[in-house]
C-alpha positions as CSV (number, residue, x, y, z in Angstrom):
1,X,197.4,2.2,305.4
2,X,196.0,6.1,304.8
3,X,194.7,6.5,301.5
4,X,193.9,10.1,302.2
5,X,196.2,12.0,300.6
6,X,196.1,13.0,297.2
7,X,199.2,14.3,295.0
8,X,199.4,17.8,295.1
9,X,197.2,18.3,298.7
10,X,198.4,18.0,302.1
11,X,195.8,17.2,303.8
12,X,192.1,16.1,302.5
13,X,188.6,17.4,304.2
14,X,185.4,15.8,303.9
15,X,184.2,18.8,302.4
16,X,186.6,18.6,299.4
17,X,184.9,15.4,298.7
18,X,181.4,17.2,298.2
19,X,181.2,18.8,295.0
20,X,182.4,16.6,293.3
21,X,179.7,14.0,294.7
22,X,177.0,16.5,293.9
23,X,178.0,17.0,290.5
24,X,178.4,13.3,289.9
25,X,174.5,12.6,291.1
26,X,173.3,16.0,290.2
27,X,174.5,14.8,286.1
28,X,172.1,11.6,287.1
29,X,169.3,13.4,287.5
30,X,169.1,13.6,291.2
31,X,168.5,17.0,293.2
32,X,171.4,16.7,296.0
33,X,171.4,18.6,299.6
34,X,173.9,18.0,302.2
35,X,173.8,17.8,305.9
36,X,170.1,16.4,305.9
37,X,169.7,14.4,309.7
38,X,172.7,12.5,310.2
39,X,173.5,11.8,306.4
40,X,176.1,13.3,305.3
41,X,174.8,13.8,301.6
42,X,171.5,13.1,300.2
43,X,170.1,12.6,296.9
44,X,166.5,12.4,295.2
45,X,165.2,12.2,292.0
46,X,162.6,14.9,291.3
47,X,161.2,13.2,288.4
48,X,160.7,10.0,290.2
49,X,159.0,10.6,293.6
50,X,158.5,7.0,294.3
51,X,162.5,5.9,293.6
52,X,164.2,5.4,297.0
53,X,166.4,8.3,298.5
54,X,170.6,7.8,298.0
55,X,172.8,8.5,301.0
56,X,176.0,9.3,300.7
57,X,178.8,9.1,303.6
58,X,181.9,11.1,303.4
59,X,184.8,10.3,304.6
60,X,188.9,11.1,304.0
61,X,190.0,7.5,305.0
62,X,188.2,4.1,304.8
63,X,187.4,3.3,308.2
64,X,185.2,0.8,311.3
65,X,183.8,4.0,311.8
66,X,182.6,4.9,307.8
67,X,180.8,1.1,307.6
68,X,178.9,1.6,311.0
69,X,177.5,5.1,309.4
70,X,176.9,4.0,306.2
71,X,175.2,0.7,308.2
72,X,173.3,3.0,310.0
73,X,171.9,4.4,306.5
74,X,170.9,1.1,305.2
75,X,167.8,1.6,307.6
76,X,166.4,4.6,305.7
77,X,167.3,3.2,301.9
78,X,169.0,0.2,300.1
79,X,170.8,3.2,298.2
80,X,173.5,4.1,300.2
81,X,177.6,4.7,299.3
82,X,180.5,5.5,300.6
83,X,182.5,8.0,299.5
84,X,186.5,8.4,299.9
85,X,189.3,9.7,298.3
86,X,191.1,8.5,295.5
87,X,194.2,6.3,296.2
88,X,197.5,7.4,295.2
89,X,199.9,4.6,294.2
90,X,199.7,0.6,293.8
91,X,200.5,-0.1,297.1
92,X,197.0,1.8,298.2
93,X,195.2,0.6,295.2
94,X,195.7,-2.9,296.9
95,X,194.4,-2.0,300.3
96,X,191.4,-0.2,298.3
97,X,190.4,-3.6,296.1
98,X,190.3,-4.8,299.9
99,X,188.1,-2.4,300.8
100,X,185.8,-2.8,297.5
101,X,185.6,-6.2,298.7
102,X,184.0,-5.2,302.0
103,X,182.1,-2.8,300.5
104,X,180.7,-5.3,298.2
105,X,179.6,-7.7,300.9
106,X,178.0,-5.5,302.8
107,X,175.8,-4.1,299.6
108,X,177.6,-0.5,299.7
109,X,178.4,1.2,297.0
110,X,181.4,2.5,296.7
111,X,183.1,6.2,295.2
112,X,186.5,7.4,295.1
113,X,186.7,11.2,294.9
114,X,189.3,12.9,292.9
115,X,189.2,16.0,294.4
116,X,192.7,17.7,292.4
117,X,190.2,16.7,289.2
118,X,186.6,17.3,291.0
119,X,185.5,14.2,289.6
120,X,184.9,10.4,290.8
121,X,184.5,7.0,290.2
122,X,181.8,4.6,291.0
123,X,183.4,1.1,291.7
124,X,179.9,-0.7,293.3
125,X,176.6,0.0,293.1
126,X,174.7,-0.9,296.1
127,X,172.2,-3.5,296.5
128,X,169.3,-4.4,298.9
129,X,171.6,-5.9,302.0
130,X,170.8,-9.8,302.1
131,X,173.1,-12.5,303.9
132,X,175.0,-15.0,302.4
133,X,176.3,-18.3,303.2
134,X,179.0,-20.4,302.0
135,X,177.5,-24.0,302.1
136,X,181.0,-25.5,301.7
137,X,182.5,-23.5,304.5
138,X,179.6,-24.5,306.5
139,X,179.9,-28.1,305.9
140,X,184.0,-28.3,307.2
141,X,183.0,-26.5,309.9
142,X,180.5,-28.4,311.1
143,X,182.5,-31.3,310.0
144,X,185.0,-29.5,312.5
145,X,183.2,-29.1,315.8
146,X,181.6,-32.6,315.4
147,X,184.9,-34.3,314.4
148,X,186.0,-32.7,318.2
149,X,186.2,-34.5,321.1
150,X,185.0,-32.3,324.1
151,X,186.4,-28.7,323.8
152,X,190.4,-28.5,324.2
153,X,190.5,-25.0,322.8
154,X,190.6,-21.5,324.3
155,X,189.0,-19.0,322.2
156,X,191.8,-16.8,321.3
157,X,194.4,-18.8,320.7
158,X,196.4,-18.7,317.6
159,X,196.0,-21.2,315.0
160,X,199.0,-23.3,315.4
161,X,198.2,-24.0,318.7
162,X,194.9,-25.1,318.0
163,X,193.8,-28.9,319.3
164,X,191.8,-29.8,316.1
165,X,189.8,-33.0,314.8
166,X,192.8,-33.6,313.1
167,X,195.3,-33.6,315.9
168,X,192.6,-35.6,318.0
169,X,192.7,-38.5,315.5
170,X,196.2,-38.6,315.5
171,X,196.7,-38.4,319.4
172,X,194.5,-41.2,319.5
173,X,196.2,-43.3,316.7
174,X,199.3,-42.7,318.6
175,X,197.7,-44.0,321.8
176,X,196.9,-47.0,320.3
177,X,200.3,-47.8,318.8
178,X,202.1,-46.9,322.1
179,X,199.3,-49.1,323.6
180,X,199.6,-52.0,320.9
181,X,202.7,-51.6,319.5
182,X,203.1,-51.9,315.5
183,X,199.9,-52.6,313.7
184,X,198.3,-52.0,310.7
185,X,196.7,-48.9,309.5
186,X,193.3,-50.8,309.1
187,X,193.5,-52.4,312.3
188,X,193.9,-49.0,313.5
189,X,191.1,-47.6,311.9
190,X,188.9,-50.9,313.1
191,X,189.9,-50.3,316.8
192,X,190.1,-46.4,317.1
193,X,186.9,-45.5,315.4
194,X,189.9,-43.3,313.3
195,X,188.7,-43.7,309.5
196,X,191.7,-41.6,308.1
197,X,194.0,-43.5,310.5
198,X,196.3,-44.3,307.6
199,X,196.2,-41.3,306.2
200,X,197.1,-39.5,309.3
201,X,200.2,-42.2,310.2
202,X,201.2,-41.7,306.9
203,X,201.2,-38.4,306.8
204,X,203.2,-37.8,310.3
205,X,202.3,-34.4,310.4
206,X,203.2,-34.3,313.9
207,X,206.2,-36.9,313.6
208,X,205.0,-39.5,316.3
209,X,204.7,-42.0,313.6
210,X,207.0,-44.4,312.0
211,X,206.5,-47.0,309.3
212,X,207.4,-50.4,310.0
213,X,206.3,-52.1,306.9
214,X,204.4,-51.6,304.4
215,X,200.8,-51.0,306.0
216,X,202.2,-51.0,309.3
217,X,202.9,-48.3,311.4
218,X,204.6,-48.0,314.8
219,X,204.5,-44.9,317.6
220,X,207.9,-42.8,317.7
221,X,209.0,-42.6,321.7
């Protein structure tokens, strides 16, 4: 979804977004040129000589093509923002908390421009870029690819076609049963290797189980 418009203004230039930029870090203290290399606004403190430069990136619509600049940037200074216009409207205010969001992981900071009012509105301050990792998320999936027998998969497909750990264990539950015929869910888990065997007959997420008795389980078919 555009966020580029602006009540009252047809159609939004990256040079409407500007002055209002420069006045914003100009009131911080900061002398402020435009153009300078491939930065689309620049920004230094003349009372600090030492304090890294800000670069600004301007553009009328969040975009791939904004992040790669504004990327790009983060190899002159940790001090670097995007700058768009303000949203218009809750519907765009969502997709912008989304784009905060981005912004925020990748240690922009983020300005909407106001350009009707000539002011803006800082919503993240940027950071020195480090990674992150979610140790949880890492654990399930390595739990994941080790739980997998082989590779099933083509990368690609869509997630309810998947062949997952999951589904593994409960094709191989199932191969037992029709093998064995009804048997207990410890048994199964015993024989299989399966350790969630009763869970997973239980369960029937797939519907190839059936319960027997209590405890036992049977293959449908």
């Amino acid at each position: 979804m555009s966020i580029s418009l602006q009540q009252g203004m047809s159609k939004l230039r990256e040079t409407d977004l500007y002055l209002p930029v420069k006045a914003h870090f100009e009131a911080l203290g900061y002398e402020v040129k435009a153009e300078v290399k491939d930065a689309d606004v620049m920004a230094l403190r003349p009372d600090a000589p030492d304090a890294p430069p800000v670069i600004i990136e301007l553009k009328t619509v969040f975009s791939l093509k904004l992040l790669h600049q504004a990327i790009a940037r983060q190899s002159i200074t940790d001090q670097v923002y995007v700058a768009v216009p303000r949203w218009k409207g809750r519907a765009a205010w969502k997709v912008f908390k989304g784009n905060i969001s981005i912004c925020k992981r990748l240690e922009l900071g983020m300005i909407s421009v106001n350009a009707l009012e000539g002011t803006v509105q800082v919503h993240n301050e940027p950071k020195p870029f480090k990674s992150r990792k979610n140790l949880k998320r890492k654990e399930i999936t390595l739990k994941e690819f080790n739980g997998r027998d082989g590779d099933r998969n083509i990368g690609g497909t869509p997630g309810g076609a998947k062949n997952t750990a999951y589904r593994q264990d409960a094709e191989t539950c199932r191969d037992y049963l029709l093998e064995h015929g009804p048997t207990k869910g410890a048994v199964v888990a015993k024989e299989t290797g399966v350790e969630r065997a009763t869970a997973i007959m239980r369960a029937n997420h797939y519907g190839w189980f059936e319960k027997v008795e209590t405890g036992v389980y049977g293959a449908v078919g």
